[in-house]
Every structure is written in structure tokens, then in C-alpha cells.
VEXDRENVO-93707 format. One record per residue (C-alpha): residue number from 1; residue in one letter; x, y, z. Coordinates in nm, 2 decimals, decimal comma, always signed. Each point is the difference from the previous one (the first is absolute). Example, Ala and Ser with C-alpha at 12.3 -4.5 7.8 and 13.67 -1.06 7.14 Angstrom:
2
  seq  type       x       y       z
    1     a   +1,23   -0,45   +0,78
    2     s   +0,14   +0,34   -0,07
***
This chain:
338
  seq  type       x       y       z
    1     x   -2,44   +2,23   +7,10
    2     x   -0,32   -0,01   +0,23
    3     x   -0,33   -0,12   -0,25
    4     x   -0,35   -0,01   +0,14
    5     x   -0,12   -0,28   +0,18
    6     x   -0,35   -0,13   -0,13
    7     x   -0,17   -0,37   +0,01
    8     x   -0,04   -0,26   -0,26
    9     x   -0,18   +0,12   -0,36
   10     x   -0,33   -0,12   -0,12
   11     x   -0,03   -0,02   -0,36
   12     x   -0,21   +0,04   -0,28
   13     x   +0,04   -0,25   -0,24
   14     x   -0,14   -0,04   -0,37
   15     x   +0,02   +0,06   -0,35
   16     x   -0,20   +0,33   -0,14
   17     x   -0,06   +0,02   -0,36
   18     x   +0,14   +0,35   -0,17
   19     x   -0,28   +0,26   +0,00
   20     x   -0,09   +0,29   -0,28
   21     x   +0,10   +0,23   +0,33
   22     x   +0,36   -0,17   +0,01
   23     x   +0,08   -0,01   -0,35
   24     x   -0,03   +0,39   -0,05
   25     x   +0,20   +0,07   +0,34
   26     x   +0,29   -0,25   -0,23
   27     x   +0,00   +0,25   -0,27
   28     x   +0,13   +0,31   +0,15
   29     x   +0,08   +0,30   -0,19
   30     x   +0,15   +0,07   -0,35
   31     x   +0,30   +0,11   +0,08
   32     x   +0,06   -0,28   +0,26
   33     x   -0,07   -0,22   -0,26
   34     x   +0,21   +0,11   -0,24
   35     x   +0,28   -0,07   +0,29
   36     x   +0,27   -0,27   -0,05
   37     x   -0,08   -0,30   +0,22
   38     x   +0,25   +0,08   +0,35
   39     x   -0,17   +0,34   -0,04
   40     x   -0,39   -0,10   -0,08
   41     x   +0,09   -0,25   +0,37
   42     x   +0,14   +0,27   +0,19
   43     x   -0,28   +0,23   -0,08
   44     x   -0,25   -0,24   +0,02
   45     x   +0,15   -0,07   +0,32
   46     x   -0,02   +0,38   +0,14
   47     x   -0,36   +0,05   -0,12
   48     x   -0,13   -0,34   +0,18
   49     x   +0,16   +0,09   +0,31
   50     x   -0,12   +0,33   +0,02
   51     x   -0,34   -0,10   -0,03
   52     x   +0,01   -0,28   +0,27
   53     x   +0,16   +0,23   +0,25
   54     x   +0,22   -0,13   +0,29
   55     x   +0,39   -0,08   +0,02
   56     x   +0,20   -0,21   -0,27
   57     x   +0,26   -0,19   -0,01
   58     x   +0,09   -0,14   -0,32
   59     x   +0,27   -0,18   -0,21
   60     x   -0,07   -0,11   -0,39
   61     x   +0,27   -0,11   -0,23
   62     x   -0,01   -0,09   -0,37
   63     x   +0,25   -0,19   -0,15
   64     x   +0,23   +0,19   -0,22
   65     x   +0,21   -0,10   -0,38
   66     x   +0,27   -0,19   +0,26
   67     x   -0,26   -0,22   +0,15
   68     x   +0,03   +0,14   +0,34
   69     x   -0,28   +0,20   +0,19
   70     x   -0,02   +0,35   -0,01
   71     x   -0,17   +0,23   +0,22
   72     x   -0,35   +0,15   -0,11
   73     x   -0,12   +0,14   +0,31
   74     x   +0,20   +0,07   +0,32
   75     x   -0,26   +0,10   +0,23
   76     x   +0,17   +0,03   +0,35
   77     x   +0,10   -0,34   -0,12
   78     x   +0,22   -0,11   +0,32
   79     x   -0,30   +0,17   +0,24
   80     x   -0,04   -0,33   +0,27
   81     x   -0,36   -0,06   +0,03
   82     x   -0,19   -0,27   +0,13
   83     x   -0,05   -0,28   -0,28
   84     x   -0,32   -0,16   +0,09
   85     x   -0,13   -0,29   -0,21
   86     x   +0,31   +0,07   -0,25
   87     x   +0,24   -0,11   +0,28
   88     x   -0,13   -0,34   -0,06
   89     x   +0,22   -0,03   -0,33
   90     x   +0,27   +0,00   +0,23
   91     x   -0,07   -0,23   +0,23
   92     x   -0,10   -0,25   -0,28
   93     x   +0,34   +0,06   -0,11
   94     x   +0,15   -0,08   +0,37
   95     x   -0,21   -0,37   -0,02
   96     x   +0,14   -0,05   -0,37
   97     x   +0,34   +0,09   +0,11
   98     x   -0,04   -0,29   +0,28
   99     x   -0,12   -0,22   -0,30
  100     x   +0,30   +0,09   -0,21
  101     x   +0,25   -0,14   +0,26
  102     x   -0,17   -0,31   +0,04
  103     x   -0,18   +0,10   +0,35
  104     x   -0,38   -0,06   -0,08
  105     x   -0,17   -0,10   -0,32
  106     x   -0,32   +0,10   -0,18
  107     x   -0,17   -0,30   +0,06
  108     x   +0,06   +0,01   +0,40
  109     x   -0,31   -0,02   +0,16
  110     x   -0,11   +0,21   +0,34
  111     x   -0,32   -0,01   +0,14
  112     x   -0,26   +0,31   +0,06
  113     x   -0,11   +0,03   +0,32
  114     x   -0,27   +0,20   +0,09
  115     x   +0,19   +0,21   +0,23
  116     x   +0,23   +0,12   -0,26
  117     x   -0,29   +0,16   -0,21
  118     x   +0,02   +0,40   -0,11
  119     x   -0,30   +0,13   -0,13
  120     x   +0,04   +0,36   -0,26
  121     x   +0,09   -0,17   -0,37
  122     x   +0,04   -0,38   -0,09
  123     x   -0,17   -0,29   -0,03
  124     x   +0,08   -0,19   +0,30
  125     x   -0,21   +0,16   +0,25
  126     x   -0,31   -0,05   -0,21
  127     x   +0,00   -0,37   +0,03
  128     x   -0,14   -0,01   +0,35
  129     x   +0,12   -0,30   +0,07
  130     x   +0,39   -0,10   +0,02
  131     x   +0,24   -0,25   +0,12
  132     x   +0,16   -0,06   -0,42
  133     x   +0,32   -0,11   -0,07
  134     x   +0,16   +0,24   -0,25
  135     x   +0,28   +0,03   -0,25
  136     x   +0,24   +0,30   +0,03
  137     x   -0,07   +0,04   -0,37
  138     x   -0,38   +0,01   +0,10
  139     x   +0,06   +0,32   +0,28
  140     x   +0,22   +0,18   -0,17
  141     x   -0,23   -0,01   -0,32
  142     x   -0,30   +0,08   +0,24
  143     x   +0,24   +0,33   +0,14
  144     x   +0,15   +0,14   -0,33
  145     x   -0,33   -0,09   -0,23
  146     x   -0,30   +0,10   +0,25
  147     x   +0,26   +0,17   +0,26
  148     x   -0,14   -0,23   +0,27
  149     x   +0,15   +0,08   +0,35
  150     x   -0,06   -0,31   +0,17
  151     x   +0,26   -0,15   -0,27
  152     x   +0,25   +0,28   +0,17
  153     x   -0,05   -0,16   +0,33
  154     x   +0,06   -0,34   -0,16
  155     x   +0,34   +0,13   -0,19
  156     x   +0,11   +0,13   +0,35
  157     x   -0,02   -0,35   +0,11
  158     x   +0,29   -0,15   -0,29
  159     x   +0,19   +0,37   +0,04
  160     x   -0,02   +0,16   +0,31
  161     x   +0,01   +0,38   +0,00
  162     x   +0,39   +0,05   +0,10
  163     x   +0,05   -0,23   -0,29
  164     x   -0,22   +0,14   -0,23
  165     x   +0,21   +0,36   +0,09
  166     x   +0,36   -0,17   -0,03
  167     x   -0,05   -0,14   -0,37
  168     x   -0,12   +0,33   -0,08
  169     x   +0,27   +0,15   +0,13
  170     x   +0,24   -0,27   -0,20
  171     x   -0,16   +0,06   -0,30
  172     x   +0,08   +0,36   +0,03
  173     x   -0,30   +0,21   +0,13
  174     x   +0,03   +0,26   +0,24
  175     x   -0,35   +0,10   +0,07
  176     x   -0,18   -0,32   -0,09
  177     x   -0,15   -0,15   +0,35
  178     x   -0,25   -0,13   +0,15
  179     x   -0,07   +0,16   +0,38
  180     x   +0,04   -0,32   +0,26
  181     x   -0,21   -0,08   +0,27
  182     x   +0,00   -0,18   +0,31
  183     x   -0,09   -0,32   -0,17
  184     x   +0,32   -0,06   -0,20
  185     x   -0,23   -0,20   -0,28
  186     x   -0,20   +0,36   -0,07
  187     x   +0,06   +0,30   -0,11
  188     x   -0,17   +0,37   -0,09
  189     x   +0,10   +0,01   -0,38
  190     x   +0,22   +0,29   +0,03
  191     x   +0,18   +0,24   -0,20
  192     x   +0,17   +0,00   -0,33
  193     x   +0,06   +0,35   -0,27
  194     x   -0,11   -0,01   -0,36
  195     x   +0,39   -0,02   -0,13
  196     x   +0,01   -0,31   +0,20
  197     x   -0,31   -0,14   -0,14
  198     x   +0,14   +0,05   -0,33
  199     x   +0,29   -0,16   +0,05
  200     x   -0,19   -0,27   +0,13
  201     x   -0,20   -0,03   -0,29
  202     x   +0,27   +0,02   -0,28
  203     x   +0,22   -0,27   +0,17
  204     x   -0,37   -0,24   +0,04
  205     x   +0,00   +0,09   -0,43
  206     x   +0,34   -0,08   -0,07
  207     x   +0,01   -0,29   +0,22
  208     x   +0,28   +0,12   +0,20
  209     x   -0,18   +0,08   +0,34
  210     x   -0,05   -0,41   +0,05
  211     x   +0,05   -0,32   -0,21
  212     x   -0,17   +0,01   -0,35
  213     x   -0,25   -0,22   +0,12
  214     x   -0,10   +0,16   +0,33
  215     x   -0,01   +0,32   -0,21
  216     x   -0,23   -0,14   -0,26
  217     x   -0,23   -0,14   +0,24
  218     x   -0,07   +0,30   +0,18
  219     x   -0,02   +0,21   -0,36
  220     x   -0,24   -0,23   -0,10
  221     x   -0,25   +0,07   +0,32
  222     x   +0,04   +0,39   -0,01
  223     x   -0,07   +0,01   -0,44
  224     x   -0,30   -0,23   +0,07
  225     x   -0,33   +0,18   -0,08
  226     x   -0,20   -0,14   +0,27
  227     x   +0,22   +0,22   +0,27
  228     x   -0,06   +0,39   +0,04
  229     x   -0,15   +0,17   -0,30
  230     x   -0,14   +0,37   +0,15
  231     x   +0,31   +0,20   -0,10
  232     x   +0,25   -0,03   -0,22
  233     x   -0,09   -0,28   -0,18
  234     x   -0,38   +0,12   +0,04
  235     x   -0,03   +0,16   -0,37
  236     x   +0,15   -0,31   -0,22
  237     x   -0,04   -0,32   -0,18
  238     x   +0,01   -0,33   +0,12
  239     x   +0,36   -0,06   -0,19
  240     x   +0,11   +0,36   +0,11
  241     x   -0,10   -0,06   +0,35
  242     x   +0,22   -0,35   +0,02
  243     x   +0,31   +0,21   -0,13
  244     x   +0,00   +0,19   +0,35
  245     x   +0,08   -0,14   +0,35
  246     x   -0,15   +0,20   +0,26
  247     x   -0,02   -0,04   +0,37
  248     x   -0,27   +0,34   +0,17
  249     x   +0,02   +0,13   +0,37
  250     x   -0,25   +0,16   +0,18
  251     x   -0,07   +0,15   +0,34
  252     x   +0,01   +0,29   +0,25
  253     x   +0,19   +0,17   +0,26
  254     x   +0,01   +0,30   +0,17
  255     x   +0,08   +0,21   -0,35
  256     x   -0,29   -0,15   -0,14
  257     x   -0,10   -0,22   -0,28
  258     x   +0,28   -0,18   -0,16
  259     x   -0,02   -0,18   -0,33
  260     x   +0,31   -0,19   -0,17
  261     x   +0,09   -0,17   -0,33
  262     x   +0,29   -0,15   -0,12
  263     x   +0,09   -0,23   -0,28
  264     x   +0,19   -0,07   -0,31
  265     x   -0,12   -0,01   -0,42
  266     x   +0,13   -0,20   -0,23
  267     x   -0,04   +0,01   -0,38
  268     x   -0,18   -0,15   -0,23
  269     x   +0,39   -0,22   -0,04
  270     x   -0,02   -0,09   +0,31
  271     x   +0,32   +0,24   +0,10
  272     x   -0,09   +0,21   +0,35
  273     x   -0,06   +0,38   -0,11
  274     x   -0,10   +0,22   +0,28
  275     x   -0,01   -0,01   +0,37
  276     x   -0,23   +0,20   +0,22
  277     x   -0,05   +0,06   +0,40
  278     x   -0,25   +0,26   +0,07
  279     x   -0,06   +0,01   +0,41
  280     x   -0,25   +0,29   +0,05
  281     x   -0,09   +0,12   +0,36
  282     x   -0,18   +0,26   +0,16
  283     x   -0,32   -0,08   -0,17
  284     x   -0,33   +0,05   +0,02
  285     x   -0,33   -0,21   -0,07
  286     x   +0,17   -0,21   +0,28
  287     x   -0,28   -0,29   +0,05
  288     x   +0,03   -0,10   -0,44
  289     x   +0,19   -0,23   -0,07
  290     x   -0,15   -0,05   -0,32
  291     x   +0,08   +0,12   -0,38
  292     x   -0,17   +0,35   +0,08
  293     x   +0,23   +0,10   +0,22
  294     x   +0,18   +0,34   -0,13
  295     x   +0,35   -0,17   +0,01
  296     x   -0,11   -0,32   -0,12
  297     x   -0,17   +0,20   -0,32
  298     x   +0,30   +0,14   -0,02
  299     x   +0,22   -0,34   -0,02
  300     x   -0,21   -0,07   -0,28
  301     x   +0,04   +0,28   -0,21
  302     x   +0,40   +0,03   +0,02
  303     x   -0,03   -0,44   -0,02
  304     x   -0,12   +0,05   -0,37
  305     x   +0,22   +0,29   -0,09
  306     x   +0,29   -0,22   +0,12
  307     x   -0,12   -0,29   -0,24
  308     x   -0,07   +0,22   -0,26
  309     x   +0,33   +0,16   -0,01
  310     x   +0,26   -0,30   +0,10
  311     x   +0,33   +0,04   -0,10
  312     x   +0,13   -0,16   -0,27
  313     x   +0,32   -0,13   +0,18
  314     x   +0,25   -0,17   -0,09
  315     x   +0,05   -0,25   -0,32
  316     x   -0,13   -0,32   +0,12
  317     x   +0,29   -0,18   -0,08
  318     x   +0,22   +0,20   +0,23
  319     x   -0,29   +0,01   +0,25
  320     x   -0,03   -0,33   +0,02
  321     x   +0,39   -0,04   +0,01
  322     x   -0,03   +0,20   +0,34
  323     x   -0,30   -0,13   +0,17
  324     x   -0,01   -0,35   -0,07
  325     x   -0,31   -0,08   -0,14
  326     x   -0,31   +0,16   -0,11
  327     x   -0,32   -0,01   +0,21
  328     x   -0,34   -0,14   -0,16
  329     x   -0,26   -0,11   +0,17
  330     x   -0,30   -0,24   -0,20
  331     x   -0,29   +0,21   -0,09
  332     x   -0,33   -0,03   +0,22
  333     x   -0,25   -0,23   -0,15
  334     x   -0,33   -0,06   +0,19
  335     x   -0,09   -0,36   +0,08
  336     x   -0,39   -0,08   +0,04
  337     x   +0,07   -0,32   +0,21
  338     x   +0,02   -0,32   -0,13
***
């Protein structure tokens, strides 16, 4: 299926404190409220859509009294759509795979020339000057924390793009790709569908898309609150806000404005609850990329409503007896130096 072509996103980055504007758009109306929780998503879901305009394409699943995810929303769900900045969960999961069979370590260093720096969102290209020696922990951190594209260029380096494309492939996506270029070390990030990005996501949970460890690592970048805060974590608390990974897209093509969120929530037992991937294109408001943007607004309203109304689940026990382990991350506590 053909997919617009478009160039690299620029993001906006940064946490926005809830407004008296955004709380009453949360409350909706009585009767919604008075709607189980499936139904108060899904219609929270149709409202917030409406309102932002342009084309979805959307998966979210709860998990149901078996333990196992049950569809929410099926919005054109296996639609395949440019991924953006969310395609870079996957190829963090290409360079963990490589780490899982012994290949490359965390700790291996590479340097960073200046010739490999992208400018749009990150860190790296604000330093001015280069010529570092990083980790693979430290660039993939920088890519799936502050969605820095120079640290793209440098995972192409350890994965080329054919490679990144055939462990996909193994681990049993169909759509999931980055686009190669003539450079075998880089890549356009490519497509991917929102049911793939949920299965993504629920295997990263369980611990069954990688090792236990490679899995936790990159679980513990996406829940940290320093990383994207504008949408659907946007309207929460510090400890709410650590119980959802999150990894945000954003660019344009010839459709428009496009605007993407996926992620997972976990409860407050540390059991994954809920997965969401909400790719919106055809937008308007093309140039902001910040938390006013309609879809973005809109993120942030069905992000709260999800929270609000997570499933229940499964037992914990029997949970637990299927996925391994629950995840918990330490609470934030601010340092003042020292």
C-alpha cells in the first residue's frame, strides 16, 4: 500500500501543566459519564476526534477478566500509515534484538561525528560542538526519551536498515519498516499500522518482544517523566505519568499535518492495562508542534479518560503467572545537587 512521502519531523517537546480549560473538556456529558469504562473511551474517543478533524487510525485495547487485551477502539486499525517518531520504538527494538544475541552491548562506545548530525528533536545537535564517544545505552535513551534523530543515524550504524527490516520481519510484523536508502546505515523511518504498534507494545509489557532485561530497559526510558508530556500523559500526576510509556510522532506530508501517539498503562500493581496507537493525518495547524495543536489537545483528553477508566484485568496472581513479572519503576524524587 503506497503512503505519502514527507521529510524528517520537528518536534515540540515539553511538559504543560493541566489548565481550568482542559479539565472541563475531561468531563464530558452526563450521560457519557454515567457510561461503563470501554464505553466512556470509545466515546471519548469519537468526540476528540471529531473535534481535531483529519483522518484516524487507531487501535486501543484493555485488558480483559483472562488477562489478555481486548479491543476498545478499532479505528481503521490495520490502515498502513507512515509512523514518524513512533517508528523509532521499533528500531530500538532491532538494536536490543542485536544485544540479546550477544552482537553489541550497551556499554559499546561509537563516536559522533559531526557529519552524522540531524537537526528537528534531540539533544545532540544542540551541543555545537562534537566528536563524543557514546554508549548505545546513551543514543538510544537520547532517541526514545527526547526522540533525537541524530541517535537514529547512529543505531543505523550497529543495525543497518535491511537488518533493522529482517528482525522485524522474524519477529512477526508485516508492516513494520523502516524505508532504505542508498546509504545502507540510514533510513526514512517508515511505515507501521496501529494493530502492529499494539502488538508491539504488549509483547515490550509482557517481556516477550525481547529478553526481560532489554525489555525493562527500554520501559524504563519511555515511563520516565522527563520524556514527552503534551498529550496523553499531559493531564496527570507525577506517579500517574511514570505508570505510562509513551513514544509521540509528528510531521507532514502531502495530506497534511500528522500527529501520532502510542504507548502502553500500567496499574497502580504494576500489571500492563491498556494499549493505545492513535496515528492522525490529514491535519491542520501544520507548523505546531506543540500541546495546542487540535490533535494533540485531543490526545490529552482521551489520555486521562483512559487512566481514569483502566480495566481492572485480570487477578494479579494469574497475571503475573502469564507475564512474568510486574513492572515498577522508582518514583521521581528531585535532587538539588550535592
Amino acid at each position: 500500500m503506497s503512503v505519502p512521502f514527507s521529510r524528517r519531523s520537528a518536534l515540540g517537546l515539553g511538559a504543560t501543566a493541566a489548565t481550568a480549560a482542559t479539565a472541563a473538556l475531561m468531563l464530558g456529558s452526563p450521560a457519557e459519564a454515567a457510561r461503563p469504562g470501554p464505553a466512556r473511551i470509545r466515546a471519548t474517543y469519537e468526540r476528540e476526534k471529531a473535534k481535531a478533524g483529519g483522518t484516524w487510525h487507531t487501535h486501543i485495547a484493555g485488558v480483559d477478566a483472562t488477562g489478555v487485551p481486548a479491543p476498545i477502539v478499532e479505528d481503521d486499525a490495520d490502515h498502513v500509515t507512515q509512523g514518524y517518531s513512533v517508528q523509532k520504538l521499533a528500531v530500538a527494538t532491532a538494536v536490543m534484538d542485536k544485544i540479546d544475541r550477544g552482537e553489541l552491548t550497551l556499554g559499546q562506545k561509537l563516536d559522533l561525528p559531526a557529519d552524522i548530525i540531524l537537526g528537528g528533536s534531540g539533544i545532540y545537535f544542540l551541543h555545537t560542538v562534537w566528536g563524543d564517544e557514546i554508549t548505545i545505552a546513551n543514543f538510544l535513551t537520547a532517541m526514545l526519551l527526547v526522540s533525537d534523530n541524530t541517535a537514529v543515524r547512529m543505531c543505523g550504524r550497529v543495525v543497518p536498515a535491511a537488518e533493522i527490516n529482517e528482525i522485524l520481519a522474524a519477529k512477526g510484523f508485516v508492516h513494520t519498516r523502516v524505508e532504505p536508502v542508498a546509504n545502507p546505515n540510514r533510513f526514512f523511518l517508515g511505515t507501521t499500522t496501529p494493530r502492529e504498534m499494539h502488538d508491539l507494545l504488549w509483547r515490550l509489557a509482557t517481556k516477550t518482544l525481547l529478553s526481560p532485561q532489554s525489555c525493562t530497559f527500554l520501559l524504563g526510558i519511555t515511563r520516565w517523566i522527563n520524556g514527552y508530556m503534551d498529550g496523553v500523559r499531559r493531564v496527570m500526576s507525577s506517579d500517574e505519568r511514570s505508570r505510562v510509556a509513551t513514544k509521540y510522532g509528528a510531521d507532514f506530508n502531502t495530506l497534511g499535518a500528522s500527529r501520532h501517539e502510542a504507548g502502553i498503562m500500567f496499574g497502580p500493581d504494576g500489571l500492563p492495562k491498556l494499549t493505545y496507537a492513535m496515528f492522525a493525518e490529514g491535519l491542520g495547524d501544520l507548523d505546531n508542534y506543540g500541546s495546542t495543536h487540535p490533535a494533540v489537545q485531543a490526545h490529552a483528553v482521551i489520555g486521562r479518560t483512559m487512566m481514569d477508566h483502566l480495566p481492572a484485568g485480570a487477578p494479579a496472581a494469574s497475571t503475573l503467572a502469564r507475564t512474568g513479572t510486574a513492572e515498577r519503576i522508582e518514583p521521581f524524587r528531585p535532587v538539588n545537587g550535592g
